[in-house]
VOBA-1610 file (N, C-alpha, C; in pm, whole numbers, padded with zeros to 5 digits, always signed):
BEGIN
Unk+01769-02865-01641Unk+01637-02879-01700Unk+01544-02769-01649Unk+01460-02698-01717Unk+01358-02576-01713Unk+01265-02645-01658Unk+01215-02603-01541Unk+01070-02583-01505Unk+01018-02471-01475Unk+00840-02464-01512Unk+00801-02370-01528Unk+00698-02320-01401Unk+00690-02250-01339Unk+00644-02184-01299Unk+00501-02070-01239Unk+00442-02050-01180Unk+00325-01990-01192Unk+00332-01871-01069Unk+00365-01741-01058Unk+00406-01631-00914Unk+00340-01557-00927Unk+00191-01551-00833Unk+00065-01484-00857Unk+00054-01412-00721Unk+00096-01288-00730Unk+00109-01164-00618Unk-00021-01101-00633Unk-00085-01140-00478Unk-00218-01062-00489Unk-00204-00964-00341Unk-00226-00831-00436Unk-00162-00735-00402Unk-00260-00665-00315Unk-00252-00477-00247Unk-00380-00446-00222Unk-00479-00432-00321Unk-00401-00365-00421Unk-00504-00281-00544Unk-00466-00414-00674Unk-00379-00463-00696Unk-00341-00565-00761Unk-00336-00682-00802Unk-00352-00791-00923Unk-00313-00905-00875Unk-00207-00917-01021Unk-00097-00957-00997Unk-00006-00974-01046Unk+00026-01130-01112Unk+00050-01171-01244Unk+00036-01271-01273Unk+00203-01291-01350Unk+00306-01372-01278Unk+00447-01434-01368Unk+00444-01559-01398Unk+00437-01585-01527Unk+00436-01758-01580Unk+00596-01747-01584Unk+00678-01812-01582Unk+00834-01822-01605Unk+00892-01975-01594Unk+00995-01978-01682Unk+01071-02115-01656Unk+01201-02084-01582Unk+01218-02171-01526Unk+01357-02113-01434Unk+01431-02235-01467Unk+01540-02253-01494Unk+01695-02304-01572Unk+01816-02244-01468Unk+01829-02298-01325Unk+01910-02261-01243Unk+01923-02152-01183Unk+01993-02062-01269Unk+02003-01894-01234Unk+01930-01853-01340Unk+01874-01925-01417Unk+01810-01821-01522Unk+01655-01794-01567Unk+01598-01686-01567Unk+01448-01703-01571Unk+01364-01673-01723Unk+01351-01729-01765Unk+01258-01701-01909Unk+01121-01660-01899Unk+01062-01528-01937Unk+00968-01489-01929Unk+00857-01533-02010Unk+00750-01616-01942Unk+00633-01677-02070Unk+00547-01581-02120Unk+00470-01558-01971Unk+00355-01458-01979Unk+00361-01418-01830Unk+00306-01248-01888Unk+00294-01194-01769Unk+00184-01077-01791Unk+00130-01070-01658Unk-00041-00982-01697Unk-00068-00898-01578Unk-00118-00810-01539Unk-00189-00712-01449Unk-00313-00758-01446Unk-00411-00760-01319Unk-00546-00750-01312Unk-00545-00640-01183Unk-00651-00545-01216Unk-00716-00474-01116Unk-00813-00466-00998Unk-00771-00580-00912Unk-00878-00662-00799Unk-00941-00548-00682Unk-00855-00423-00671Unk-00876-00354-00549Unk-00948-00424-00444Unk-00852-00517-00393Unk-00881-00628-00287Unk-00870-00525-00148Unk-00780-00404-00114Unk-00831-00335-00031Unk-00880-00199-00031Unk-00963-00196-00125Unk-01081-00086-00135Unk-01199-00100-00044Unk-01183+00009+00061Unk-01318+00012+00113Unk-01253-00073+00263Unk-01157-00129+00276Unk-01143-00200+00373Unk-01148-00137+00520Unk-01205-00175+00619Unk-01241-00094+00731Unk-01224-00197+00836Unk-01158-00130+00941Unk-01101-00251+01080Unk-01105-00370+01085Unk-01019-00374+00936Unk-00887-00471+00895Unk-00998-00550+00875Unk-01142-00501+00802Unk-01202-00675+00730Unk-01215-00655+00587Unk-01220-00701+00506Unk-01218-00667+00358Unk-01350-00698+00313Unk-01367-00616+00247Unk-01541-00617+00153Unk-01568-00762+00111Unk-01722-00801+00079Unk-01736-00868-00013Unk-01690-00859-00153Unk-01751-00759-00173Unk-01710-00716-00297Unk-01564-00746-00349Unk-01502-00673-00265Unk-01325-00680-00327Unk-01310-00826-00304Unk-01356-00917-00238Unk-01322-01070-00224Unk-01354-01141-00342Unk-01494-01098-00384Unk-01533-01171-00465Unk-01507-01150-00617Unk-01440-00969-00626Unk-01358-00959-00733Unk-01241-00982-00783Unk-01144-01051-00640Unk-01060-01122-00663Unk-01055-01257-00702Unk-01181-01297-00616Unk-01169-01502-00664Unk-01187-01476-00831Unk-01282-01389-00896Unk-01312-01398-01078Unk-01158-01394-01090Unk-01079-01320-01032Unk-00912-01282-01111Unk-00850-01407-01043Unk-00849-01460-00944Unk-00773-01534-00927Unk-00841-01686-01021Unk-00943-01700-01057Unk-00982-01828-01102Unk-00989-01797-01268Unk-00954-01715-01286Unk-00909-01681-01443Unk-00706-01709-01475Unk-00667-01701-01341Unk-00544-01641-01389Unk-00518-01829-01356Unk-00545-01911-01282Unk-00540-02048-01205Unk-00563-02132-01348Unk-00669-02098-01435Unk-00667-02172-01533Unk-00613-02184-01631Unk-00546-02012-01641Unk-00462-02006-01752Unk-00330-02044-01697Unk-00272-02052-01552Unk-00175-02094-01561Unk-00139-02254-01570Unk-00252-02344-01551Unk-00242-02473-01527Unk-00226-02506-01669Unk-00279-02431-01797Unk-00205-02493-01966Unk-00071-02473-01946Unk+00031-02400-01879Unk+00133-02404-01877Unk+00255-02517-01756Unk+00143-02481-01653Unk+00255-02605-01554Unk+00142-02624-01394Unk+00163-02748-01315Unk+00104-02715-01188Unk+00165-02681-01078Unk+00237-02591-01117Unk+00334-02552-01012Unk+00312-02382-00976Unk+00175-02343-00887Unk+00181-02175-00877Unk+00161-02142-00731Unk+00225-02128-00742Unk+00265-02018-00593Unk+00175-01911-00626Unk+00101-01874-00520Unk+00006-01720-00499Unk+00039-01698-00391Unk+00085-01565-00377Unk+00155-01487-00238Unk+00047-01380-00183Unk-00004-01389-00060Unk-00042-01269-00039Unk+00067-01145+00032Unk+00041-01031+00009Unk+00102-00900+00066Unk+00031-00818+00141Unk+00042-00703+00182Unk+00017-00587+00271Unk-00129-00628+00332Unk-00215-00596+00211Unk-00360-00582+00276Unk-00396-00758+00360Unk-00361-00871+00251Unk-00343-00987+00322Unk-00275-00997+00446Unk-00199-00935+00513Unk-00088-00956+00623Unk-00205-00883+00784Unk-00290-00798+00702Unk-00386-00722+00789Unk-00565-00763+00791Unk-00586-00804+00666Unk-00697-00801+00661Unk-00729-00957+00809Unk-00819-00914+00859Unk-00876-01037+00969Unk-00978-01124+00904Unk-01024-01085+00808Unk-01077-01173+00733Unk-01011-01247+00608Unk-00913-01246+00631Unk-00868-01346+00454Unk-00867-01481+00477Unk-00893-01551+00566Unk-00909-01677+00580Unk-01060-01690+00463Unk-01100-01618+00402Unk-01245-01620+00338Unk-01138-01620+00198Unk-01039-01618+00170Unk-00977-01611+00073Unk-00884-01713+00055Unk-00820-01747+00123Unk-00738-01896+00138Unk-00796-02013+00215Unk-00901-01981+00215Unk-01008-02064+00250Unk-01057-02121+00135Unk-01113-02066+00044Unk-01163-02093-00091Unk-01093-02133-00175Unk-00923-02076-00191Unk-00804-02118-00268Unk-00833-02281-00277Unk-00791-02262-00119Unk-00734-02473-00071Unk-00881-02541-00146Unk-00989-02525-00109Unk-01111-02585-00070Unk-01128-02615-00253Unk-01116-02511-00300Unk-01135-02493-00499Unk-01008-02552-00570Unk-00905-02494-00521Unk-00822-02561-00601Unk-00664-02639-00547Unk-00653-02648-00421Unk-00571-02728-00367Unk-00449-02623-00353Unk-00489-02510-00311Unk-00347-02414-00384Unk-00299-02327-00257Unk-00215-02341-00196Unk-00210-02241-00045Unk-00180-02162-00079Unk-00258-02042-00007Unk-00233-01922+00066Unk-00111-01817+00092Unk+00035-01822+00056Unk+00151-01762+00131Unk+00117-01613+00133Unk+00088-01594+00282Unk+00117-01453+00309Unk+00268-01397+00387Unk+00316-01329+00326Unk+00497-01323+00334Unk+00490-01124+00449Unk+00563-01122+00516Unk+00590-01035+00583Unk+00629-00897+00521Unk+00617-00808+00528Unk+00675-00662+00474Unk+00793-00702+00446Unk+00915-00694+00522Unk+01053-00719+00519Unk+01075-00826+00422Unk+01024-01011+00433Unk+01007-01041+00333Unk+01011-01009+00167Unk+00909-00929+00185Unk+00864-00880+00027Unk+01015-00785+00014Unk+01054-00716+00114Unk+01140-00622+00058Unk+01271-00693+00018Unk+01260-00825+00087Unk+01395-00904+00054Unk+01366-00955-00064Unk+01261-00990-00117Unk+01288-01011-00235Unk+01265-00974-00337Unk+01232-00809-00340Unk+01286-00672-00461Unk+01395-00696-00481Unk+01508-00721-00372Unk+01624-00683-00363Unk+01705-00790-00457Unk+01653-00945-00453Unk+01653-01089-00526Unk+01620-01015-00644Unk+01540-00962-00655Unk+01467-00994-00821Unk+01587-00865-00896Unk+01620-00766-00838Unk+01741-00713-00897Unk+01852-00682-00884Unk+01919-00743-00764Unk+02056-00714-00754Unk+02126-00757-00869Unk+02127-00861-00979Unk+02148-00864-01106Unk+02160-00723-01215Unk+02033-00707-01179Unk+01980-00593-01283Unk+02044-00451-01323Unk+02135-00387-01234Unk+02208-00288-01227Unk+02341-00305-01198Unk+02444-00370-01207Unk+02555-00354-01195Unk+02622-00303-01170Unk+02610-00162-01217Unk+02727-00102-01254Unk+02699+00035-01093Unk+02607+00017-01041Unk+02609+00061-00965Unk+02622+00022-00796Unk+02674+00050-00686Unk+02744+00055-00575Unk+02638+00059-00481Unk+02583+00160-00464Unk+02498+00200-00331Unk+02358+00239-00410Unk+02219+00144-00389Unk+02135+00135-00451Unk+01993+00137-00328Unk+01929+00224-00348Unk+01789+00176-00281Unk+01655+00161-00346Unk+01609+00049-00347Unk+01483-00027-00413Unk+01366+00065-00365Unk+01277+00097-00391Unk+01158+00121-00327Unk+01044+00077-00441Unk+00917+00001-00345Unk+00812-00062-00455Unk+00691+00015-00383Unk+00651+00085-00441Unk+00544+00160-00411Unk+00444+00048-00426Unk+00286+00042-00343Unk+00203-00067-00349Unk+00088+00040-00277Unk+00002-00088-00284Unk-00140-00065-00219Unk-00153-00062-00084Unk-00084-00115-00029Unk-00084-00096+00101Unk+00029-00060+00163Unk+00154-00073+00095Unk+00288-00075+00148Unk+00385-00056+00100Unk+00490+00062+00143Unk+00551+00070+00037Unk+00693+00015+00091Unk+00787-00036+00022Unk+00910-00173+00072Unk+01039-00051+00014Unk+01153-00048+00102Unk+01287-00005+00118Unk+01396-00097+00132Unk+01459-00108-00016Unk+01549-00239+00024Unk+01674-00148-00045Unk+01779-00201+00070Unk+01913-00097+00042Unk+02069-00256-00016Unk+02121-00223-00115Unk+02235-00267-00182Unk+02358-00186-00202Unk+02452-00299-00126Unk+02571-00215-00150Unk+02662-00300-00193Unk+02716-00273-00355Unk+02826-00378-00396Unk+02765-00492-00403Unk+02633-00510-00477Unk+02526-00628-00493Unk+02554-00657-00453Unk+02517-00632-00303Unk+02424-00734-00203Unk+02337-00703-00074Unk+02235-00725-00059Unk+02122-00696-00001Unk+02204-00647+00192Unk+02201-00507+00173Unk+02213-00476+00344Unk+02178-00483+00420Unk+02019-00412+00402Unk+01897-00398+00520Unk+01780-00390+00396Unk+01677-00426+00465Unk+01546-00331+00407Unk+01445-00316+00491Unk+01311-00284+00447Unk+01221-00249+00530Unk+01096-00230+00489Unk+01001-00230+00546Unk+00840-00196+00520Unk+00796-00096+00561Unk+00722+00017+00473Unk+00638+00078+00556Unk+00505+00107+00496Unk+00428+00188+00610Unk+00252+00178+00610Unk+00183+00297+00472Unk+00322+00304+00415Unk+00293+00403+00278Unk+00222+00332+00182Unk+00077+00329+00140Unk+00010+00306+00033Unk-00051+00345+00000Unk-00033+00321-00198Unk-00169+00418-00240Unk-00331+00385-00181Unk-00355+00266-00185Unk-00497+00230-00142Unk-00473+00273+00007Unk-00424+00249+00064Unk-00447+00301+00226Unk-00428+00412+00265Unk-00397+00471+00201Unk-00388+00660+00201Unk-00562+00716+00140Unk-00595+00603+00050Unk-00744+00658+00018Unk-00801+00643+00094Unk-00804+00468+00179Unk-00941+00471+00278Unk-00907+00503+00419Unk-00800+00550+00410Unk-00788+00686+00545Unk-00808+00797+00491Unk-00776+00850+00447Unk-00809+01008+00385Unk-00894+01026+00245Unk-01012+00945+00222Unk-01064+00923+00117Unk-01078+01118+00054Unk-01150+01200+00148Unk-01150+01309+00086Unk-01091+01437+00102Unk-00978+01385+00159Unk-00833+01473+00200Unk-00712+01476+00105Unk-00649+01518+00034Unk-00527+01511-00030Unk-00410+01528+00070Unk-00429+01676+00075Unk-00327+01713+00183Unk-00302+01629+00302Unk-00380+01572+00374Unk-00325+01504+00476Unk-00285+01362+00422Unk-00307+01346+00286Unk-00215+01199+00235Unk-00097+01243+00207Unk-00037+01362+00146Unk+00105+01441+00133Unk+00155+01466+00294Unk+00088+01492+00363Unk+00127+01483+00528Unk+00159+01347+00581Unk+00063+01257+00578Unk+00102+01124+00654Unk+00219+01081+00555Unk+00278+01064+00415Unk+00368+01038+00358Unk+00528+01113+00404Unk+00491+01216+00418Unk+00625+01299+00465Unk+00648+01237+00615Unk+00566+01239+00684Unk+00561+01203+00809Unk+00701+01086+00815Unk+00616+00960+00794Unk+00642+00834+00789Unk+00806+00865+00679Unk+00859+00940+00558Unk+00957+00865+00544Unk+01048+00977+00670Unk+00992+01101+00693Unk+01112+01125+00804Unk+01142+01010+00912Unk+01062+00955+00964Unk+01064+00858+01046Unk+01167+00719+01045Unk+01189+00751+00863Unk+01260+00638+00819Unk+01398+00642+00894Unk+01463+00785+00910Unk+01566+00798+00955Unk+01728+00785+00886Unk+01738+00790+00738Unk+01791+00730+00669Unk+01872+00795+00660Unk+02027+00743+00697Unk+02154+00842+00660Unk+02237+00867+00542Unk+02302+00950+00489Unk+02357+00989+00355Unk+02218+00934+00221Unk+02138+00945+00256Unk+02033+00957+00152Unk+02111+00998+00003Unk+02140+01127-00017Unk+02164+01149-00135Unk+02274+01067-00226Unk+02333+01039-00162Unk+02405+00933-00194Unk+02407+00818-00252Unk+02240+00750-00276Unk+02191+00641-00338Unk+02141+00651-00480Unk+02128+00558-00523Unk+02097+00516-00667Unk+01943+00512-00632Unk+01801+00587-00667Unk+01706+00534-00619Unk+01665+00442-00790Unk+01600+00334-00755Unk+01528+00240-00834Unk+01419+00226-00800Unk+01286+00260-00860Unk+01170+00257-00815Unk+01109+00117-00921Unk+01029+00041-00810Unk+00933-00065-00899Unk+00821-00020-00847Unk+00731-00146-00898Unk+00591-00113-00912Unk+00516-00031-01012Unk+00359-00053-01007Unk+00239-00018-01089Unk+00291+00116-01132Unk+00285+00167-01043Unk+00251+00361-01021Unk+00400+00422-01109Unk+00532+00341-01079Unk+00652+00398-01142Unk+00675+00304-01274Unk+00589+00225-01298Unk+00609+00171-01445Unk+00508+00237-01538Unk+00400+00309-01464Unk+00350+00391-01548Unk+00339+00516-01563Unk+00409+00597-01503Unk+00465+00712-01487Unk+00556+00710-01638Unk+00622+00606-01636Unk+00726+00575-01712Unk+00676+00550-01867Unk+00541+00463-01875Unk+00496+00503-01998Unk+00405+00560-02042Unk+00376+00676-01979Unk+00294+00816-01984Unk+00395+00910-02042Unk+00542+00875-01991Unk+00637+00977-02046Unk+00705+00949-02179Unk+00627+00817-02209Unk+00712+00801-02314Unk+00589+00763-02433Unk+00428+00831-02371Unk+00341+00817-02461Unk+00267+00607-02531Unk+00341+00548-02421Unk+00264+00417-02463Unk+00151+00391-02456Unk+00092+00356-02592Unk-00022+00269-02585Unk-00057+00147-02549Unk+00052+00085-02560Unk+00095-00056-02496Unk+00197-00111-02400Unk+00154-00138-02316Unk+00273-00153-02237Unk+00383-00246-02258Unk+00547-00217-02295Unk+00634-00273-02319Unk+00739-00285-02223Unk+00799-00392-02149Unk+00885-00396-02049Unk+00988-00359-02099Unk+01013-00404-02246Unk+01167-00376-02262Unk+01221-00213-02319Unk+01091-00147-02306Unk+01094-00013-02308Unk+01148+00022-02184Unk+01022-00009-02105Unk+01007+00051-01946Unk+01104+00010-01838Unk+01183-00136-01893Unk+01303-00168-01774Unk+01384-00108-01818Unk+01455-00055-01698Unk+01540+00062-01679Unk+01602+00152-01744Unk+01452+00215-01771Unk+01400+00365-01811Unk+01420+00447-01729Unk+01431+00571-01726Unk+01489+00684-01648Unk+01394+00789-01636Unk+01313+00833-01501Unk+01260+00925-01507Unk+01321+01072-01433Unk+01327+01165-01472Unk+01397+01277-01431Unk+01273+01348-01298Unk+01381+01418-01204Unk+01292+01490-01124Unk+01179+01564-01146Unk+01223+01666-01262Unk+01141+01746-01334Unk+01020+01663-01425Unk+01067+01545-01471Unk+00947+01497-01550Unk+00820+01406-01457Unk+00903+01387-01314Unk+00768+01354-01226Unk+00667+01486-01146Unk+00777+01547-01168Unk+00679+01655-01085Unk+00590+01722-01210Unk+00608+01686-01357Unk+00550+01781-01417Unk+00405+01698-01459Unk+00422+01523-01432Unk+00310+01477-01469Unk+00208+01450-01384Unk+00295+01457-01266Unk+00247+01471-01128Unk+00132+01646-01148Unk+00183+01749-01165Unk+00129+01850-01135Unk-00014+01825-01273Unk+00030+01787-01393Unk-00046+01746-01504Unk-00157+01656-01455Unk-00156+01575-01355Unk-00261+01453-01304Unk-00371+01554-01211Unk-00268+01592-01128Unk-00393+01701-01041Unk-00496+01790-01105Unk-00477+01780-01285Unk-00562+01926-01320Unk-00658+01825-01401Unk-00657+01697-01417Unk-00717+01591-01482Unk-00815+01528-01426Unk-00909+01506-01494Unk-01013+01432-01453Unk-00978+01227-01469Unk-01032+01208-01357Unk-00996+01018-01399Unk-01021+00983-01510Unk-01112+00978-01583Unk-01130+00946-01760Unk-01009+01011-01858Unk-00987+01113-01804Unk-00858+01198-01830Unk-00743+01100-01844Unk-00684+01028-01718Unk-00585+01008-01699Unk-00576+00868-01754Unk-00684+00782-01728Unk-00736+00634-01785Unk-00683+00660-01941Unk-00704+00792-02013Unk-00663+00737-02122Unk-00552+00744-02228Unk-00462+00780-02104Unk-00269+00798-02124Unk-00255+00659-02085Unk-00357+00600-02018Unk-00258+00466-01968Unk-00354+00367-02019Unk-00379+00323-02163Unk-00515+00257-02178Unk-00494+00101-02140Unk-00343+00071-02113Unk-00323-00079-02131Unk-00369-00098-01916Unk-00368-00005-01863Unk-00425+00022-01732Unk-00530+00095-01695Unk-00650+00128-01724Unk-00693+00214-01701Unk-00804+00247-01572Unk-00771+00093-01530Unk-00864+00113-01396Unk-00771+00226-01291Unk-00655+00195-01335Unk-00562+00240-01241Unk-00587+00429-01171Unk-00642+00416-01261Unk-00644+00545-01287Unk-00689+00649-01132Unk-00739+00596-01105Unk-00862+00602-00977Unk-00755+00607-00880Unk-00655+00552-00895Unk-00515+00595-00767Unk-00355+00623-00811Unk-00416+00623-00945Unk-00281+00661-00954Unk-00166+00850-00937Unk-00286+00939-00945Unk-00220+01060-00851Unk-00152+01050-00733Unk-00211+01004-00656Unk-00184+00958-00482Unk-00026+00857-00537Unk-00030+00784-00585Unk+00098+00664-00618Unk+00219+00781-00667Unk+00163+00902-00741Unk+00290+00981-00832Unk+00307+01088-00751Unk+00225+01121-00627Unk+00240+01215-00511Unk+00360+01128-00440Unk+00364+00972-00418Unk+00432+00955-00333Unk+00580+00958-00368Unk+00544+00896-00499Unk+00686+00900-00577Unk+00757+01042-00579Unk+00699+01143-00620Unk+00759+01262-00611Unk+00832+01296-00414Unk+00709+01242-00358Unk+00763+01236-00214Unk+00889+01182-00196Unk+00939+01067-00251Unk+01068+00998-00225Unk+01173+01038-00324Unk+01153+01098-00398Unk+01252+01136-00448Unk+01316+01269-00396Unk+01224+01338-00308Unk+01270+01474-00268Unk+01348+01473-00122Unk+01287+01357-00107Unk+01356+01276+00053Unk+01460+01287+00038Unk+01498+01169-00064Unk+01633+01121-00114Unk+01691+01207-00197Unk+01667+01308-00173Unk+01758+01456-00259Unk+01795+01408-00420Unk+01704+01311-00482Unk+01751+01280-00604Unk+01714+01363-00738Unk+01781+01310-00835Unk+01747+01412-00973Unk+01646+01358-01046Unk+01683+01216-01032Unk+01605+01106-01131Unk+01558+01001-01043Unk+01541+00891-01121Unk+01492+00722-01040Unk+01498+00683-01183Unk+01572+00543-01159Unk+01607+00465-01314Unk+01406+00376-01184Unk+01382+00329-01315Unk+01254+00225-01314Unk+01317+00073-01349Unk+01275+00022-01259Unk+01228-00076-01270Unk+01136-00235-01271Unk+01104-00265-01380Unk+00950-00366-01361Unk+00982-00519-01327Unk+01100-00548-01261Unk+01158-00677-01200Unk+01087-00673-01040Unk+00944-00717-01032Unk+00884-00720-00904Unk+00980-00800-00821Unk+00842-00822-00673Unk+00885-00936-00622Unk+00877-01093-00645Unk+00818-01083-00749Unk+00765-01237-00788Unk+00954-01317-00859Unk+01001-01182-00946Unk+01140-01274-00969Unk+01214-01284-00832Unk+01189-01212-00732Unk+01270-01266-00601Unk+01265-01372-00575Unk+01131-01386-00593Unk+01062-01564-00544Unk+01113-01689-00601Unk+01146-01615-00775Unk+01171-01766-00859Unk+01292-01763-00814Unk+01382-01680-00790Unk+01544-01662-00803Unk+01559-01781-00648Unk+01484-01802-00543Unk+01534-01930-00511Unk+01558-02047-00524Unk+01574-02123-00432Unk+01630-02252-00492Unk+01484-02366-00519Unk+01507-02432-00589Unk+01397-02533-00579Unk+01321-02557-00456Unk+01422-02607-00379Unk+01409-02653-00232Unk+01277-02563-00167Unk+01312-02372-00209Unk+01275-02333-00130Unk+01132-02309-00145Unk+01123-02300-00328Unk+00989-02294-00400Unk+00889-02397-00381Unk+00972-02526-00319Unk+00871-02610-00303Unk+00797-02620-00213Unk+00844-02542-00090Unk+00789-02463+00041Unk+00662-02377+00034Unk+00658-02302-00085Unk+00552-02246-00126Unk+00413-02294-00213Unk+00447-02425-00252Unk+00347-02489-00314Unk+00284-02585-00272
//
């Protein structure tokens, strides 16, 4: 029997909305939506703005009502900027108090374990695979070999946190990025399948393919070539933000970080000595459903 679902990832720059029914191993997609909260914009020794707080409760109490016509069952996860901010108790504070709904803030590694859930399915046909989800605060390394999850990892790579450290520096956001993945230490690199998720590589993906609308079953596992990131990449730097807002109209707040997100991407792909990165838009939220009842009920 299907039950349905509610996996509301509130992200740094993000809030992520999956309605789904889950039928054992299987997940049916209802509805699914982007909001632009930049919950850590502006954030400074780890306390988060009013502002970004209070532009999240409008997204989170929009997305709470639309998911309750469908089921009362929603999990809202916090990530990166949640795991740091010292003030989010002003945020799962208000959740419980408004709508009876906890808080889960899940660990880096966590999140990376369950990229790795939401697609070891998804590619098959390939052997030696590394996930990377570019984010707002963090970017997650999850490695597969012969579907099934090896290692993964977190690191302090984000687009929003590369701004409010280096708000009017470029170059030293291309520096602290190189930095950090040498650090990663990663052996036979070239050797991997890279799969990129997230905001920044699902829309890379339909910039290259000219969407006005964003379509998953376009954009899941779509193929972007080396040459075609570095060329939209070099194309973003000569653009003004209104510029770029309006290649991506079904996103266009995004716009405001999304260079820095296609700097990094180009960064990891040159790491990983690759040609391409297949895309894909299977977040962490299907990691989440892909457990067992038992475990989902832990979260609600």
């Amino acid at each position: 029997m299907e039950k349905i679902y509610s996996v509301i990832d509130v992200g740094t720059n993000n809030v992520l909305l999956l309605i789904a029914g889950k039928n054992k191993e299987r997940i049916r997609i209802i509805h699914r939506n982007s909001f632009t909260s930049a919950l850590g914009k502006d954030m400074k020794d780890g306390f988060l703005t009013k502002e970004a707080l209070d532009r999240t409760k409008v997204i989170l109490e929009e997305i709470i009502e639309l998911s309750k016509k469908y089921t009362d069952k929603i999990i809202i996860i916090g990530t990166s900027c949640s795991r740091e901010a010292k003030n989010i108790s002003i945020l799962s504070g208000w959740l419980w108090n408004n709508f009876r709904i906890k808080y889960n803030i899940i660990s880096g590694e966590n999140e990376a374990y369950f990229n790795g859930l939401a697609n070891i399915k998804e590619f098959p046909d390939f052997n030696d695979i590394t996930l990377f989800d570019v984010g707002g605060g963090s970017t997650e390394f999850t490695f597969l070999k012969e579907n099934k999850i090896i290692s993964h990892l977190s690191t302090s790579i984000g687009v929003r946190r590369l701004h409010n450290e280096f708000p009017e520096d470029f170059q030293c956001r291309i520096t602290r990025v190189t930095e950090i993945l040498n650090e990663m230490n990663i052996k036979n690199v070239s050797k991997q399948i890279l799969i990129g998720i997230g905001g920044t590589v699902t829309n890379l993906s339909a910039v290259k393919k000219n969407l006005k609308e964003y379509d998953s079953n376009i954009i899941h596992k779509s193929i972007l070539k080396k040459d075609e990131i570095k060329e939209i990449y070099a194309d973003f730097r000569k653009m003004s933000e209104k510029q770029i807002a309006d290649l991506i109209p079904f996103e266009p707040t995004r716009a405001e970080i999304i260079l820095t997100g296609a700097m990094i991407i180009k960064e990891i792909i040159d790491h990983f000595k690759a040609d391409k990165i297949f895309v894909s838009d299977r977040g962490f939220q299907f990691g989440v459903l892909a457990q067992s009842e038992k475990e989902l009920e832990k979260m609600l």
